[in-house]
C-alpha positions as CSV (number, residue, x, y, z in Angstrom):
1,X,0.0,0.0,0.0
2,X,2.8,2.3,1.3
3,X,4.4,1.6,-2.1
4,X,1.5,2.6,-4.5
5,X,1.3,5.4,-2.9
6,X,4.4,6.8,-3.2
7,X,3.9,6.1,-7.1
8,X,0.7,8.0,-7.5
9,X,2.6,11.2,-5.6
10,X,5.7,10.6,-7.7
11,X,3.0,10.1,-11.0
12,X,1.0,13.8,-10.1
13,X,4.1,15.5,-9.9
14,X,5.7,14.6,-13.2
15,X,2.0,16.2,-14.6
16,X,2.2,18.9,-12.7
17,X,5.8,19.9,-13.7
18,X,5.0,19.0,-18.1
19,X,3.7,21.9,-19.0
20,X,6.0,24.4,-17.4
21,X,9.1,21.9,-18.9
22,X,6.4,22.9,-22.4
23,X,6.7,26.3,-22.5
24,X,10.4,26.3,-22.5
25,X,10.5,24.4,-26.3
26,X,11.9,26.9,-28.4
27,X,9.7,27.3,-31.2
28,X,11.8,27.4,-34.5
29,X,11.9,31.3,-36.6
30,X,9.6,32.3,-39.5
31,X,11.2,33.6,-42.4
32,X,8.8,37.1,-43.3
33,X,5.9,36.5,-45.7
34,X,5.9,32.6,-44.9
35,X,3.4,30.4,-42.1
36,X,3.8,27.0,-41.1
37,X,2.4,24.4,-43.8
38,X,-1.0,22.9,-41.7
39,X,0.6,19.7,-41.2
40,X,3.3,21.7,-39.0
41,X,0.2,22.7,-37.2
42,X,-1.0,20.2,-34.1
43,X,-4.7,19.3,-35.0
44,X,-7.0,21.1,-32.6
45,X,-4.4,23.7,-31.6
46,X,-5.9,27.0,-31.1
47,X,-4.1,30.2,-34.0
48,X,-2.1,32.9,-32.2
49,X,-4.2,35.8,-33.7
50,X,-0.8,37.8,-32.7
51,X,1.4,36.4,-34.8
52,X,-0.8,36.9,-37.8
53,X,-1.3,40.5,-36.9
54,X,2.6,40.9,-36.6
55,X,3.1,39.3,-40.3
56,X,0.5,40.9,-42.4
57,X,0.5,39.5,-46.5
58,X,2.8,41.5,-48.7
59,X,0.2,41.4,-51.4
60,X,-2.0,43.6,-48.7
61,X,0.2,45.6,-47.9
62,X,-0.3,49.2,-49.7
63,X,3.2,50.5,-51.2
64,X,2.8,54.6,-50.7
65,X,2.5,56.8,-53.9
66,X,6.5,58.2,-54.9
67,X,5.6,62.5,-54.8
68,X,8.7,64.2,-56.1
69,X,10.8,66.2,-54.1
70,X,10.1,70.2,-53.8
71,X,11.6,72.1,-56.4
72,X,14.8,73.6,-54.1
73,X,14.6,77.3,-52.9
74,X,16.5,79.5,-55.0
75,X,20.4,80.5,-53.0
76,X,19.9,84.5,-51.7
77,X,22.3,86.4,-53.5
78,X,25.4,87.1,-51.0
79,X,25.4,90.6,-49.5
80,X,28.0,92.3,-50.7
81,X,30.4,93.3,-48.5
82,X,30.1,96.3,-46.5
83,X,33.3,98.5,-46.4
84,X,33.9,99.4,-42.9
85,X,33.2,102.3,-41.6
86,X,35.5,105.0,-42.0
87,X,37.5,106.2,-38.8
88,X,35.9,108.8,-37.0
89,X,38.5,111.8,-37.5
90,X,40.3,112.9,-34.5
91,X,40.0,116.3,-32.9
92,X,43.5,117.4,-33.8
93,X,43.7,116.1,-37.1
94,X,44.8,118.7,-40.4
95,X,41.6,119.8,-41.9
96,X,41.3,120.7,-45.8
97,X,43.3,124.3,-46.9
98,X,40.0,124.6,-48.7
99,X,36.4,123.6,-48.3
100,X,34.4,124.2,-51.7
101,X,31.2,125.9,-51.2
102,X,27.9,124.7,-51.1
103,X,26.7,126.9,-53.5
104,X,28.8,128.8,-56.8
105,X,30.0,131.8,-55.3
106,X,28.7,135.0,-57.2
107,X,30.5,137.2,-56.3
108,X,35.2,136.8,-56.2
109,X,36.7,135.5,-53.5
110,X,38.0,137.6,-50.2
111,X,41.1,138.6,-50.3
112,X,41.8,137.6,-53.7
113,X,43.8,139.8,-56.1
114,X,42.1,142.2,-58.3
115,X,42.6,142.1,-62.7
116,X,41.7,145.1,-65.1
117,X,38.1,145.1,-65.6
118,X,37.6,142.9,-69.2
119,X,36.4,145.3,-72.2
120,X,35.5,142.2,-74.4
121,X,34.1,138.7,-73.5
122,X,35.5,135.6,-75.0
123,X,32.6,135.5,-77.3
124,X,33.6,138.6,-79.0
125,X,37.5,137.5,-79.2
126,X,36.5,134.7,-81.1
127,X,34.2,137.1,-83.4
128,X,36.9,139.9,-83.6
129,X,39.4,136.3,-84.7
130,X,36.6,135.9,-87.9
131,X,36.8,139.5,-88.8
132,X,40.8,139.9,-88.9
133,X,40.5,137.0,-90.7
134,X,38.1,138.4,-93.0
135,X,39.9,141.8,-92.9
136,X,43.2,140.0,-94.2
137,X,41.5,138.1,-97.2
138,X,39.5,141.8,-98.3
139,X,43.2,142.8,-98.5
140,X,44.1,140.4,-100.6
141,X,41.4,141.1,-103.3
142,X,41.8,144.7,-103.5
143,X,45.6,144.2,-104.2
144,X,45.0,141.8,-106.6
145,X,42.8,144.7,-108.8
146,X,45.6,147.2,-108.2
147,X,44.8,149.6,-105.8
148,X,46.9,151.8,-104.2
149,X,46.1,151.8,-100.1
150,X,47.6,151.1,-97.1
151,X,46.6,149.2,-93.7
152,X,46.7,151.1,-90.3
153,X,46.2,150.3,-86.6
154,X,42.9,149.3,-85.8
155,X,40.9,151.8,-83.7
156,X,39.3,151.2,-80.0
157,X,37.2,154.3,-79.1
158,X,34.2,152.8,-76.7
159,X,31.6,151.8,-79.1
160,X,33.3,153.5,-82.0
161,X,36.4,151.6,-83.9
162,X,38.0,150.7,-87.3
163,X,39.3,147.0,-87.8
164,X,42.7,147.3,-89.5
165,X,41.8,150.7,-91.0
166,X,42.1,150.7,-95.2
167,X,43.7,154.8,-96.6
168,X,43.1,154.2,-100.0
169,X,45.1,156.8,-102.1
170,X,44.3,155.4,-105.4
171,X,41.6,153.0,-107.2
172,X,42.0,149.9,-109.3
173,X,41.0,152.0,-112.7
174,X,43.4,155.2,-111.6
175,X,40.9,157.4,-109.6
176,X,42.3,159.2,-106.7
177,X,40.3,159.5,-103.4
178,X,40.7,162.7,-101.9
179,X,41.6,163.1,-98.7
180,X,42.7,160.2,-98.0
181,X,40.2,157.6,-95.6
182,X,40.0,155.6,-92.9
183,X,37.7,152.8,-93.5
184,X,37.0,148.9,-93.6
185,X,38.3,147.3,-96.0
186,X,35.1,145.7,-97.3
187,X,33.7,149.2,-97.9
188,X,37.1,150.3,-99.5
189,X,36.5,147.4,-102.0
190,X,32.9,148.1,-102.1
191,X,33.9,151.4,-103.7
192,X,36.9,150.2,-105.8
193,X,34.0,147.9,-107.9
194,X,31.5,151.1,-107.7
195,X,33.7,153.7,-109.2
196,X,35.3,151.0,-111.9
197,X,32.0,149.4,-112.9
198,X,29.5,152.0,-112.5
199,X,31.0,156.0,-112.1
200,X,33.5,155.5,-115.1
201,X,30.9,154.2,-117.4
202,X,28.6,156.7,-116.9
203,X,31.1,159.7,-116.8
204,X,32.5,158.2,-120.2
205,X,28.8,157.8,-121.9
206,X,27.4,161.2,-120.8
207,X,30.5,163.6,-120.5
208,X,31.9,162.7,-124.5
209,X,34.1,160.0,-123.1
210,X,35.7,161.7,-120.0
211,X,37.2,159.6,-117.4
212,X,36.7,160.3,-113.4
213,X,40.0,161.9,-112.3
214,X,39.2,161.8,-108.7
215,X,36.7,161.6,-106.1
216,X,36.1,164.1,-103.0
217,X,34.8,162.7,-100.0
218,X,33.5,164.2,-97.1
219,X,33.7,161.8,-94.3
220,X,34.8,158.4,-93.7
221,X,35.5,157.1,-90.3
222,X,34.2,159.6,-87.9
223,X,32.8,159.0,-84.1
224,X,29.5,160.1,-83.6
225,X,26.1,159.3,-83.5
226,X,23.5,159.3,-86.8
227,X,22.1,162.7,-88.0
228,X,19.0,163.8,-86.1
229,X,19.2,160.4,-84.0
230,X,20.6,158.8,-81.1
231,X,21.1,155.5,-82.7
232,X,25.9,155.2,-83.8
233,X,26.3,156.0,-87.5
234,X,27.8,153.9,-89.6
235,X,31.0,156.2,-90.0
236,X,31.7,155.1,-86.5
237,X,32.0,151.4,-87.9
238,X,34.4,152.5,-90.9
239,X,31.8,151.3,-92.9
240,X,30.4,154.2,-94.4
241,X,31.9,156.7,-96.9
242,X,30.1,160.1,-97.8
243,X,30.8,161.1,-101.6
244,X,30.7,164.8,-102.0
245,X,32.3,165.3,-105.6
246,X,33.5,163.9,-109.0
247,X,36.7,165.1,-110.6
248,X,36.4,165.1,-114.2
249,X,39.5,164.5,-116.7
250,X,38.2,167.4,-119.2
251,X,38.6,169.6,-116.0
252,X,35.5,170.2,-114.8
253,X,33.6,168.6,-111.9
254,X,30.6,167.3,-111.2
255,X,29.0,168.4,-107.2
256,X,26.7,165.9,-105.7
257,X,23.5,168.2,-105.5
258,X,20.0,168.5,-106.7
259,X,20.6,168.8,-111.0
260,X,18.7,170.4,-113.9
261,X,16.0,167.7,-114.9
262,X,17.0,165.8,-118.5
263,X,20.8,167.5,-118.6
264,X,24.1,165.4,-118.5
265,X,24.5,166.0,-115.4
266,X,21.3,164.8,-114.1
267,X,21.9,161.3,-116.0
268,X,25.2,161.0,-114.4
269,X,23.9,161.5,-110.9
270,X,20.8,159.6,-111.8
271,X,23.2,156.8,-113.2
272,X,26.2,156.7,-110.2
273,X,23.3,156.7,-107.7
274,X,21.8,153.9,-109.1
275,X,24.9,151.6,-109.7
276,X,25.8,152.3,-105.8
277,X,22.4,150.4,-104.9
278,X,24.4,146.8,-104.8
279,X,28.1,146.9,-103.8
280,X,26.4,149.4,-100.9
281,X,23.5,148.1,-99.0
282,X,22.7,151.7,-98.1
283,X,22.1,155.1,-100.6
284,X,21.2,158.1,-99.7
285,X,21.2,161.7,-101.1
286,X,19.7,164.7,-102.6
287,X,16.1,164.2,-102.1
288,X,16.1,161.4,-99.3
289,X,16.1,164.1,-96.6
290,X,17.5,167.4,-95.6
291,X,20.7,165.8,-94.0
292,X,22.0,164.2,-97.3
293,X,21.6,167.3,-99.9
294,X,25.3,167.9,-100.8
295,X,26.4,164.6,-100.4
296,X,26.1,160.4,-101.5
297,X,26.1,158.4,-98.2
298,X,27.3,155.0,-98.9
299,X,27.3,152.3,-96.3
300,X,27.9,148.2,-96.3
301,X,25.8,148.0,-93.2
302,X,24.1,144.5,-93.4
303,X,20.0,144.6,-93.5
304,X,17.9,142.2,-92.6
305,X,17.8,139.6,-95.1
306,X,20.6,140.7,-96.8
307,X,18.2,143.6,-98.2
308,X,19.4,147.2,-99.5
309,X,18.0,150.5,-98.6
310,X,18.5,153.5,-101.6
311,X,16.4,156.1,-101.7
């Protein structure tokens, strides 16, 4: 009895320590994506609802949509680099010997040295260049037809003044100018072509072929203002020559005055007068007013439009 016993106890321990000695079989490692085949499986053993949860089915499995990759930020343009600040300048250090205004100054500096007041601008140098140039070429042309003159110093009086004044002692066809004159050039030439081309001719055709001996004049260059006017005459330009008298080669002369209607003399006046209305731009005489009676004024004074004015 004593010995069945002790086999039953020694029976219901071995049961009681099998499943413990159960748990500890190590239970052999799944590759991914693959179960164990049923036969692997003990008939009537319950599925560990774990596991399956733990290896889900590739094929179930949903593979995320690829998005592509935000377009990279453009780089920010480098600051360029600042220059350091320039040192604060010390107390004692040298300042500028001069400071520029803020402003032109209008009026000349303090304290600086005073210069002869300027009679002509720059602008009128280069004008006065153009008319020596001018002067010199007029020269040129009225040697070349063979007249007798000489140049002088030009003449500064305020507004009055002769450029390189012309004293013309004898004309290209022999006529003598009497006195002599102080004039431009230009109007010097101007009456070289008037006497040659238009006094001879008519002395020749209405005095039986006499020739001009020589002319009087009564002013040339002279300082002063127009007759009964304010406004400079034209003899304070040298430009204007006042015929008072032909000199005839038969020995008679010819005064310019009022003449006889229909006589030589009236056709000779009538003719001279008319002929200066082109190298002259200006005619006046007996019968334009009560100033010019007893004498032709002739002037090269430029009009407007390059017109003439003879009366």
């Amino acid at each position: 009895m004593a010995d069945r016993l002790i086999f039953q106890l020694a029976m219901l321990g071995f049961l009681a320590a099998a499943p413990a000695a159960a748990q500890t079989v190590p239970v052999p490692t799944e590759a991914p994506g693959e179960r164990p085949a049923a036969a692997d499986v003990a008939p009537g053993a319950p599925s560990n609802p774990a596991s399956e949860a733990a290896t889900p089915d590739p094929a179930s499995v949903p593979v995320p949509e690829e998005r592509p990759a935000p377009p990279e930020a453009p780089a920010e343009p480098e600051a360029p680099p600042t220059a350091p600040p320039a040192p604060a300048p010390a107390r004692d250090a040298p300042q500028p010997a001069y400071v520029s205004p803020e402003k032109a100054r209008t009026e000349p500096e303090p304290g600086a040295p005073d210069v002869p007041p300027m009679a002509v601008t720059p602008a009128e140098t280069v004008e006065a260049a153009a008319a020596v140039e001018d002067a010199i070429q007029c020269e040129g042309e009225l040697k070349a037809r063979g007249a007798d003159f000489t140049v002088g110093e030009t003449i500064a009086e305020g507004d009055c003044g002769v450029l390189r004044p012309v004293s013309v002692k004898r004309l290209s066809n022999g006529t003598s100018v009497e006195p002599g004159t102080v004039m431009l050039c230009r109007t010097a030439l101007a009456l070289d072509v008037w006497v040659s081309e238009g006094v001879a001719p008519a002395a020749k055709a209405e005095f039986k072929g006499a020739k001009v001996k020589a002319l009087t004049q009564a002013s040339t260059y002279v300082c002063r203002a127009r007759a009964s006017e304010q406004k400079i005459s034209e003899h304070s330009r040298g430009s204007a020559i006042d015929i008072a008298g032909f000199e005839l080669s038969d020995g008679t002369t010819q005064p310019v005055e009022a003449k006889d209607a229909g006589t030589p003399a009236d056709r000779f006046a009538a003719a001279v007068r008319r002929a200066a209305c082109g190298p002259f731009r200006t005619v006046l005489g007996p019968g334009t007013d009560s100033d010019h009676g007893t004498h032709l004024h002739l002037d090269i004074a430029a009009r407007n439009g390059d017109a003439t004015y003879c009366r």
